[in-house]
MMTF fields as JSON, N, C-alpha, C and O atoms, coordinates in Angstrom:
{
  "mmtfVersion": "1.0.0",
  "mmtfProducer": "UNKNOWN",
  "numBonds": 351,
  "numAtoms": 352,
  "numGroups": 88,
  "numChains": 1,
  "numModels": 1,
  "chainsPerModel": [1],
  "groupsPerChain": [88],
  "chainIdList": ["A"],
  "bondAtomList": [4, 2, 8, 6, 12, 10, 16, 14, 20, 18, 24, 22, 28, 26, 32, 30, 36, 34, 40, 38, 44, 42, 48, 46, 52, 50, 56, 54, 60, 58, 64, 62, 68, 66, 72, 70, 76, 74, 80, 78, 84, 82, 88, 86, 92, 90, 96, 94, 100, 98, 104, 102, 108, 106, 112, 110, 116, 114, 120, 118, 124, 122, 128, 126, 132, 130, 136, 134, 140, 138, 144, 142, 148, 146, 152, 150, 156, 154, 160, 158, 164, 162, 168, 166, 172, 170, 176, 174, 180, 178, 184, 182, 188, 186, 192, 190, 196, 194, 200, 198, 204, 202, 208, 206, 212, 210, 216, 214, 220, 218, 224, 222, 228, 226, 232, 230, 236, 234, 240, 238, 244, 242, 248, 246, 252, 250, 256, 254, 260, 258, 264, 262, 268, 266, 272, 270, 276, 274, 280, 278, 284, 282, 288, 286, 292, 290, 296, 294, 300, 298, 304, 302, 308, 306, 312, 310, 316, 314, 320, 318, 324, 322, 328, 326, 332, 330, 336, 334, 340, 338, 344, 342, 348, 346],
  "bondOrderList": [1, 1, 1, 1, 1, 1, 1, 1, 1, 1, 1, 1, 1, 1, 1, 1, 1, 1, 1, 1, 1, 1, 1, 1, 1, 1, 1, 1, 1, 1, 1, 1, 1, 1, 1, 1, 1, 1, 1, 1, 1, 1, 1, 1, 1, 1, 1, 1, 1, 1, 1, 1, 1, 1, 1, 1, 1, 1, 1, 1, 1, 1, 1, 1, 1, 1, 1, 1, 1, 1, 1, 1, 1, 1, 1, 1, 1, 1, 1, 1, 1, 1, 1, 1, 1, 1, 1],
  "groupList": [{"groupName": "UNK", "atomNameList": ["N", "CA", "C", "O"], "elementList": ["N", "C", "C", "O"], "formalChargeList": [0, 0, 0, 0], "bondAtomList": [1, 0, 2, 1, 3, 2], "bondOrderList": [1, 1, 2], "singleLetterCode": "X", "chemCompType": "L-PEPTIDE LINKING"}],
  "groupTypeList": [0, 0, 0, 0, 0, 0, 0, 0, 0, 0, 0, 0, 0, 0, 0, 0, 0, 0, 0, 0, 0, 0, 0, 0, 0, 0, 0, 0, 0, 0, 0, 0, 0, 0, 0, 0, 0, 0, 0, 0, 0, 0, 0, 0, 0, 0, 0, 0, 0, 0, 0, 0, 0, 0, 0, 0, 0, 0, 0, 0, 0, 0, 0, 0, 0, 0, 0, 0, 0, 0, 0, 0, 0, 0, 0, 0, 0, 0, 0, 0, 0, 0, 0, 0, 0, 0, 0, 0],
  "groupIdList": [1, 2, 3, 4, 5, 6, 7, 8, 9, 10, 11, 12, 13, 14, 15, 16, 17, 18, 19, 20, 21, 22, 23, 24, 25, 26, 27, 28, 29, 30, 31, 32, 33, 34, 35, 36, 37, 38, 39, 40, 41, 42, 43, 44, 45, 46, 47, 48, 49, 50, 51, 52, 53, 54, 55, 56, 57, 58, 59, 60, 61, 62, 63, 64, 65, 66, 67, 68, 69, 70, 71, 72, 73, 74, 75, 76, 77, 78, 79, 80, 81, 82, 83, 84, 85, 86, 87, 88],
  "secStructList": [7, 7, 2, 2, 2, 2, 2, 2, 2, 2, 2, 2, 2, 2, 2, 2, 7, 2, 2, 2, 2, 2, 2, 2, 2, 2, 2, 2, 2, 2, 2, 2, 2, 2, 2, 6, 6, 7, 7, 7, 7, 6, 6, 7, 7, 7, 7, 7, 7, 7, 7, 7, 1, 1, 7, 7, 7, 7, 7, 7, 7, 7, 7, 6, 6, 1, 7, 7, 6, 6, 2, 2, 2, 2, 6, 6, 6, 1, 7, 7, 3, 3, 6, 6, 3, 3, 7, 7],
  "xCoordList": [-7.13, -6.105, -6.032, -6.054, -5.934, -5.899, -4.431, -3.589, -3.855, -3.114, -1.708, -0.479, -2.651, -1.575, -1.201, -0.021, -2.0, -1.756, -0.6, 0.318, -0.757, 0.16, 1.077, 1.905, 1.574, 3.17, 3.579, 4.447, 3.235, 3.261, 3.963, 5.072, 2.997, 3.678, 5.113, 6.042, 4.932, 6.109, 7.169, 7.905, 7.126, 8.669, 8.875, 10.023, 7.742, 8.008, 9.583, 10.704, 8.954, 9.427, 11.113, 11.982, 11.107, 12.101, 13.219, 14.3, 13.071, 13.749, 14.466, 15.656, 13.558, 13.443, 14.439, 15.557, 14.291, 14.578, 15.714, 15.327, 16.62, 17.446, 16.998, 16.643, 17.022, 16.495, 15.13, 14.831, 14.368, 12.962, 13.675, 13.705, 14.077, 14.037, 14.8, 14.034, 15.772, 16.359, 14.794, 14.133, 14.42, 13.537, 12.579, 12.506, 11.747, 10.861, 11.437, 10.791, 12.857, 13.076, 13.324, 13.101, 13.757, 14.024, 12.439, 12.13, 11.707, 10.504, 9.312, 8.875, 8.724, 7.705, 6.663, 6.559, 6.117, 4.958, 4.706, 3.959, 6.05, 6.202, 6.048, 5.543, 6.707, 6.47, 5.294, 5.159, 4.285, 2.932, 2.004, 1.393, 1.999, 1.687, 1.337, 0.345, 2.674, 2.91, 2.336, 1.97, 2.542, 2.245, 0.844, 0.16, 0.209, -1.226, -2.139, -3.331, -1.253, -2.08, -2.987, -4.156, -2.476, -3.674, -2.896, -1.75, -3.301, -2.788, -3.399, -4.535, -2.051, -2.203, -2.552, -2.091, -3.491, -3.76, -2.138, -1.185, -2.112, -0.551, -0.571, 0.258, -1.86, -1.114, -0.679, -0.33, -0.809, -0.104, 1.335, 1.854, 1.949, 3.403, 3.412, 2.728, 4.245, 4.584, 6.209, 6.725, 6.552, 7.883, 8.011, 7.033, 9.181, 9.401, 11.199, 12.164, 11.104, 12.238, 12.68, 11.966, 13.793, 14.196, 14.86, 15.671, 14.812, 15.215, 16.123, 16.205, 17.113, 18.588, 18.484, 17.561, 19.695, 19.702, 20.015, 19.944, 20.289, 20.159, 18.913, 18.316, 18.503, 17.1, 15.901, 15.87, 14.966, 13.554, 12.558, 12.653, 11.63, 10.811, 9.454, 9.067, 8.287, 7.106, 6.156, 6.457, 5.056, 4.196, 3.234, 2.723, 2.617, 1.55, 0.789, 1.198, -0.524, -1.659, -2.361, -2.106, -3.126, -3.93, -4.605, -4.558, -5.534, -6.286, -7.73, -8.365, -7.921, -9.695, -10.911, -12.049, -10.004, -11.246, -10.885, -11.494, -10.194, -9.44, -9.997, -10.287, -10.325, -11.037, -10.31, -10.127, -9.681, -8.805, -9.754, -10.681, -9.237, -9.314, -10.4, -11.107, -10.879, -11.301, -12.8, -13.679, -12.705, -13.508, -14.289, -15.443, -13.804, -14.053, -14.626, -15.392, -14.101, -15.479, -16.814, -17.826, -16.611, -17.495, -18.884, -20.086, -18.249, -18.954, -19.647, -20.646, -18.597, -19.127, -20.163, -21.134, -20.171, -21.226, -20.371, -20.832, -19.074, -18.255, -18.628, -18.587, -19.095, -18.889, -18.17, -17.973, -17.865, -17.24, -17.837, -17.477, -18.824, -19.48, -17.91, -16.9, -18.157, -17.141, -18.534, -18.933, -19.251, -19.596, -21.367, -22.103, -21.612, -23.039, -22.968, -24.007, -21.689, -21.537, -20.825, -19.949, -21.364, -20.795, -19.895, -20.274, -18.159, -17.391, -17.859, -17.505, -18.171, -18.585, -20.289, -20.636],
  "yCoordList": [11.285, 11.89, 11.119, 9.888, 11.895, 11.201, 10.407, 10.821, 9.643, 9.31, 10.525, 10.516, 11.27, 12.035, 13.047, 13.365, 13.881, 14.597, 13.681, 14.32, 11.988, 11.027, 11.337, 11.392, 11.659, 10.908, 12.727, 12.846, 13.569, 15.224, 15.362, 15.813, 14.855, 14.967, 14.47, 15.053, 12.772, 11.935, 12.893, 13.522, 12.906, 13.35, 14.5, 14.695, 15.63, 17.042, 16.468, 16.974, 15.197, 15.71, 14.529, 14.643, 13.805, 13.304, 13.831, 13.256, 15.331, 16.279, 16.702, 16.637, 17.017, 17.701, 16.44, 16.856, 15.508, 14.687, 13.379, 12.212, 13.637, 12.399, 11.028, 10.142, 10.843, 9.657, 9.275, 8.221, 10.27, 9.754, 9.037, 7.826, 9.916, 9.324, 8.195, 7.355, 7.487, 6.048, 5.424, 5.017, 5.512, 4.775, 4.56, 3.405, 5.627, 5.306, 4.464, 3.48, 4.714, 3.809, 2.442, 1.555, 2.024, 0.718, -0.168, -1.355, 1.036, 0.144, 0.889, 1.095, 1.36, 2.182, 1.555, 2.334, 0.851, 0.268, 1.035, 1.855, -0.016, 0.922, 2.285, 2.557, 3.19, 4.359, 4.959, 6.136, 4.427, 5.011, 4.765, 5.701, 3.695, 2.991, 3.9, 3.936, 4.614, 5.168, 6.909, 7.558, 7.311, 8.881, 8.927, 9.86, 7.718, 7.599, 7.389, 7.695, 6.614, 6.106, 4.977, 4.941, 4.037, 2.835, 2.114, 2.463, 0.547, -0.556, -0.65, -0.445, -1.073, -1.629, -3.128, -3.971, -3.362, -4.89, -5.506, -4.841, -7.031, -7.4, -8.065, -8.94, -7.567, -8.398, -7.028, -7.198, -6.071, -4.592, -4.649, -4.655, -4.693, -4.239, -2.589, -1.925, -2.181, -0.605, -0.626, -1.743, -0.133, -0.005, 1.48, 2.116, 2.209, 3.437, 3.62, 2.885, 4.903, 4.494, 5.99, 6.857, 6.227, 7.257, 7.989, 7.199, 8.797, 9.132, 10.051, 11.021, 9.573, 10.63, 11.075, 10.879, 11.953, 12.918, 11.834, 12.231, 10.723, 9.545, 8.985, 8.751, 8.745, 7.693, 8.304, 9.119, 8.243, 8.747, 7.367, 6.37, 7.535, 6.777, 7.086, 7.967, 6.482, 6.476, 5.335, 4.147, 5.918, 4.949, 5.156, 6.271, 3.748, 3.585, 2.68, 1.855, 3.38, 3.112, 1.565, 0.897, 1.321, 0.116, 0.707, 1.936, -0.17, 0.222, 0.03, -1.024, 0.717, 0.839, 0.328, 0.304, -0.31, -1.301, -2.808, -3.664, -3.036, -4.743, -4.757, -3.763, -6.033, -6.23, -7.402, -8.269, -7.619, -7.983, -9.173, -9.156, -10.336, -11.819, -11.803, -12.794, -10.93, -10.719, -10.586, -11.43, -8.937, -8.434, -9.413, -9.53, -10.303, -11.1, -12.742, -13.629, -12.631, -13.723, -13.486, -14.133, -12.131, -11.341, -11.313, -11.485, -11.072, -10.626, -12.136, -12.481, -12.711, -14.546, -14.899, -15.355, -14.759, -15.127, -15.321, -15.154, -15.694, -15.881, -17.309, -17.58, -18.35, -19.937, -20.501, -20.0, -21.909, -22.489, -24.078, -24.986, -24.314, -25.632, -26.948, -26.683, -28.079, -29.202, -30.173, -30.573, -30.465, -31.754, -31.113, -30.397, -31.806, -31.595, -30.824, -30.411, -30.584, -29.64, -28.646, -28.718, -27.308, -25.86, -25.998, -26.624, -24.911, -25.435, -23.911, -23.631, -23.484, -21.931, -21.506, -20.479],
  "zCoordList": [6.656, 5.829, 4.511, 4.531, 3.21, 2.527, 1.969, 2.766, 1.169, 0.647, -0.284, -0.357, -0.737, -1.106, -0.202, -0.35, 0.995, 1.876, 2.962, 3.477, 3.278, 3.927, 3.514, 4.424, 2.406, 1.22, 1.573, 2.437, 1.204, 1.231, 2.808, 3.095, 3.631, 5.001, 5.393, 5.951, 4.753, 4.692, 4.317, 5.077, 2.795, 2.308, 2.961, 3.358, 3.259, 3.868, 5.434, 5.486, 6.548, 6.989, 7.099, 7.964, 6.287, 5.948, 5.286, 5.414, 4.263, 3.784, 5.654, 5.961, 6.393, 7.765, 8.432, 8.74, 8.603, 9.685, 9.263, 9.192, 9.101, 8.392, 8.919, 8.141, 10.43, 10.976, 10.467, 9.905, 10.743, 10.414, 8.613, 8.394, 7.752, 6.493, 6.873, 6.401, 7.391, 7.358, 7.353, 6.398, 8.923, 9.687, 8.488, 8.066, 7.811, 6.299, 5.408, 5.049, 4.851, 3.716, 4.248, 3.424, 5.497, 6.114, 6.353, 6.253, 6.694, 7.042, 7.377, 8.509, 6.02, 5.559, 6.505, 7.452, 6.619, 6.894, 8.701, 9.233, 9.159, 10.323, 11.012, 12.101, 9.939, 10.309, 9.784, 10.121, 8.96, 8.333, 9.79, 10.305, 10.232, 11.226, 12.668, 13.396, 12.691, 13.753, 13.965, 14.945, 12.012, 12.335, 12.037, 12.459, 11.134, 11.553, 12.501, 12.479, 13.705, 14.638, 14.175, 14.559, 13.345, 12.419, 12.353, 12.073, 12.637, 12.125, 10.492, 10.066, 9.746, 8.287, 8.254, 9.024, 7.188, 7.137, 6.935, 6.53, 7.356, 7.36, 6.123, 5.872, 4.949, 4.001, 2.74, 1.571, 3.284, 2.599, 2.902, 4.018, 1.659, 1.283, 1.139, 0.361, 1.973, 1.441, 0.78, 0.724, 0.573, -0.381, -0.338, -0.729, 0.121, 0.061, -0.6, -0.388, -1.447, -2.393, -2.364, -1.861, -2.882, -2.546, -3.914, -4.397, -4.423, -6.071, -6.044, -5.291, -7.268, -7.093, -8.103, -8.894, -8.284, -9.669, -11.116, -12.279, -10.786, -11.812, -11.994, -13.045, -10.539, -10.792, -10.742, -9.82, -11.319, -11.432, -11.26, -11.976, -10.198, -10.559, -10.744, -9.976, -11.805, -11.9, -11.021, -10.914, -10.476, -10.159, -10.601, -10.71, -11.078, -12.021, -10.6, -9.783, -10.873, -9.728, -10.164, -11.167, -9.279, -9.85, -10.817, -10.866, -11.993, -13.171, -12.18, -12.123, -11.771, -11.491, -11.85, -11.381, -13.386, -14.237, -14.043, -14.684, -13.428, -12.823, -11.929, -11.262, -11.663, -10.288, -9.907, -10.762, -8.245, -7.182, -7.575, -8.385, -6.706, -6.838, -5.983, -6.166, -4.963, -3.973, -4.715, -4.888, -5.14, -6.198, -6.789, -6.377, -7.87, -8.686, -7.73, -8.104, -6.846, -6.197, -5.839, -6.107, -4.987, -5.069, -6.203, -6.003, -7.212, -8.998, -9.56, -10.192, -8.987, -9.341, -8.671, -9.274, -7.272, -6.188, -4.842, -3.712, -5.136, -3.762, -3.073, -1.873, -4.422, -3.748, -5.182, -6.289, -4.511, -5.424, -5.661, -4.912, -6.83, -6.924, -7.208, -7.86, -6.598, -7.165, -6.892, -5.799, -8.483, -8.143, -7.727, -8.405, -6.189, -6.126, -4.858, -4.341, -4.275, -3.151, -3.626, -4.488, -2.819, -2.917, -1.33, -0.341, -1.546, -0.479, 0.006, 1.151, -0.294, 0.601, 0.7, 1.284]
}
């Protein structure tokens, strides 16, 4: 499933389900968890927010041209010289 078909389902049935919507805004992770059938890596934050006739919010995605810390060791070689020894 993709990501935007996930969120489509979400709000569809949280409009539907008052509990289910607590249970999402208290603890997104949890309930993605559950209607996926998938454990999330535990170092993913989900954040689920809820918008009123005051508040609007935008989400701005990662930039696709940044590359994660991860990424970028990767791009380097993924060791680290100190001296005349490499620690990886």
């Amino acid at each position: 499933m993709k990501r935007q078909e996930l969120e489509q389902k979400l709000i569809k049935k949280a409009w539907e389900d008052g509990e289910f919507k607590k249970q999402l805004l208290s603890d997104p992770k949890a309930v993605i968890e559950k209607e996926t059938g998938k454990s999330l890596p535990e170092n993913i934050e989900i954040k689920a927010v809820e918008e009123t006739s005051k508040t609007v919010y935008i989400r701005i995605p990662k930039n696709p041209e940044e590359l994660s810390d991860d990424e970028l060791d990767n791009v380097a070689g993924g060791f680290w010289v100190c001296g005349s020894f490499s620690l990886f």
